[in-house]
C-alpha positions in Angstrom: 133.5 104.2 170.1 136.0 101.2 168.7 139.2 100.5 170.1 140.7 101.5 166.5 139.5 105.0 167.7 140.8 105.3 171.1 144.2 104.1 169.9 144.5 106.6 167.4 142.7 109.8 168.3 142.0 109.1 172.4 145.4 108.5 173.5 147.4 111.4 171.5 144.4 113.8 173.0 145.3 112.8 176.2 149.0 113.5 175.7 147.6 117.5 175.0 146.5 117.3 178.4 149.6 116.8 180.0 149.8 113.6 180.7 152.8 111.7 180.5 154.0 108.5 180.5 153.9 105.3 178.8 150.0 105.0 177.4 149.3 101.8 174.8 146.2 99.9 173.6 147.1 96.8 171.9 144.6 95.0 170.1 144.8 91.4 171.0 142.2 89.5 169.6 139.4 91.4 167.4 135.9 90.3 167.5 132.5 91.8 165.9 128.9 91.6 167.1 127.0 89.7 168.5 129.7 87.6 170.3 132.4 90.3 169.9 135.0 87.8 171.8 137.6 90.9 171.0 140.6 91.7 173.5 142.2 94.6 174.1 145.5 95.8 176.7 145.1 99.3 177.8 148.0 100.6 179.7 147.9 104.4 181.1 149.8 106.3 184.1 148.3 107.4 187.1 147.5 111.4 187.2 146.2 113.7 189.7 145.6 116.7 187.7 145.0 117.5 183.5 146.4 120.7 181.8 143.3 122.7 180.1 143.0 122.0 176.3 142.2 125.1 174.4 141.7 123.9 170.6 140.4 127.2 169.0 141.8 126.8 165.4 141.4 123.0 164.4 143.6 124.0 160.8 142.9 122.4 157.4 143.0 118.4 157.2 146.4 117.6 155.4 146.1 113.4 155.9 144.2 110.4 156.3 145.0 107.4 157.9 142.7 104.4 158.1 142.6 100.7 158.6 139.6 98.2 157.8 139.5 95.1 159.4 136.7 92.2 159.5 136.3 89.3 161.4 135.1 86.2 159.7 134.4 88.1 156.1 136.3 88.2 152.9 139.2 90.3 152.6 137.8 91.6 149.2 134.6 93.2 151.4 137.7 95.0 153.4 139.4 95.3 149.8 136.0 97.1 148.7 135.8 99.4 152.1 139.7 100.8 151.7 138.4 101.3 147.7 135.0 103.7 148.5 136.8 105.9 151.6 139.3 106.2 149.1 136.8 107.0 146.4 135.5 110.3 148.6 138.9 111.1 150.3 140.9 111.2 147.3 138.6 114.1 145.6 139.7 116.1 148.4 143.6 115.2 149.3 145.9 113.2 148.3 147.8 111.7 151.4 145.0 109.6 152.1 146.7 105.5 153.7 144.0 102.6 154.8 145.2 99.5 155.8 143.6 96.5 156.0 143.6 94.0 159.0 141.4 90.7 157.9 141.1 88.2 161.0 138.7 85.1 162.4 138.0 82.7 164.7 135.1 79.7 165.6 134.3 82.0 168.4 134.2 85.8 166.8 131.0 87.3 165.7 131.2 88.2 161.5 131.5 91.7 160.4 133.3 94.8 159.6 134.8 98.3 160.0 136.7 101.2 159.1 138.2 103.5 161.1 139.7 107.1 159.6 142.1 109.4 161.4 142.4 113.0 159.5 145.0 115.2 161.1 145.1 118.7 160.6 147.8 121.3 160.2 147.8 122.1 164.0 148.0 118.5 164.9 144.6 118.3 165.6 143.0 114.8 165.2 139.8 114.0 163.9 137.5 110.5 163.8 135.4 108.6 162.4 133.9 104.8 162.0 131.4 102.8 160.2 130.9 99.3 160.6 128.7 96.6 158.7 127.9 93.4 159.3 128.9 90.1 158.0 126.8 89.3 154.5 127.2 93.1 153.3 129.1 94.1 150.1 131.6 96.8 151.6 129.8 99.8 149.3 127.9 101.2 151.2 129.9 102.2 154.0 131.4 105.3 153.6 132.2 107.7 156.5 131.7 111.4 156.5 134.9 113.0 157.9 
């Protein structure tokens, strides 16, 4: 599971289990395999007990938010990622965002990733991620959500 995911489905499921407070994940530094070198600040509350959950109607999917971000590869491979989820989302809905977060470093491993967020009408969140490698085109990576 990437950090992308645990920032943006994780911590809003934990807020349905009652627990309050301030909870953040701040992406520092990113990094990719094999080094990875990524940093991450994850801040939660202290709780002694979690509300049950009961999620028996999910609801339709009425967005998608995204973001795609490499380490040490060309923004037009990330350019080409946002293009193909984009490709398959659109056919379906159209409030479909991905962003795009291009970074490097000596030290970080080359590579790349998407991350999609589809909430549904009963704020239910759903995720997914695909990742590639540094040397790969971007195509081919296309999430089923």
């Amino acid at each position: 599971v990437g950090v992308d995911v645990l920032r943006s489905a994780s911590l809003p499921l934990l807020k349905r289990f009652g627990i309050e407070g301030e909870m953040a994940l701040q992406v520092v530094r990113r990094g990719a395999p094999p080094s990875g070198v990524g940093e991450v600040v994850l801040k939660l509350p202290a709780v002694r007990t979690l509300h049950p959950l009961h999620l028996t109607d999910p609801g339709r999917v009425k967005r998608v938010r995204g973001l795609a971000y490499g380490s040490r590869v060309s923004p037009q491979i990330l350019a080409r990622v946002v293009e193909a989820a984009r490709g398959v989302l659109n056919s379906y809905l159209p409030d479909v965002w991905v962003y795009t977060d291009a970074s490097g470093g000596k030290e970080a491993g080359a590579g790349y990733a998407v991350c999609l967020v589809a909430e549904s009408t009963n704020g239910v969140l759903l995720a997914a991620e695909a990742t590639g490698g540094g040397g790969a085109s971007g195509e081919g990576v296309r999430p089923e959500v």
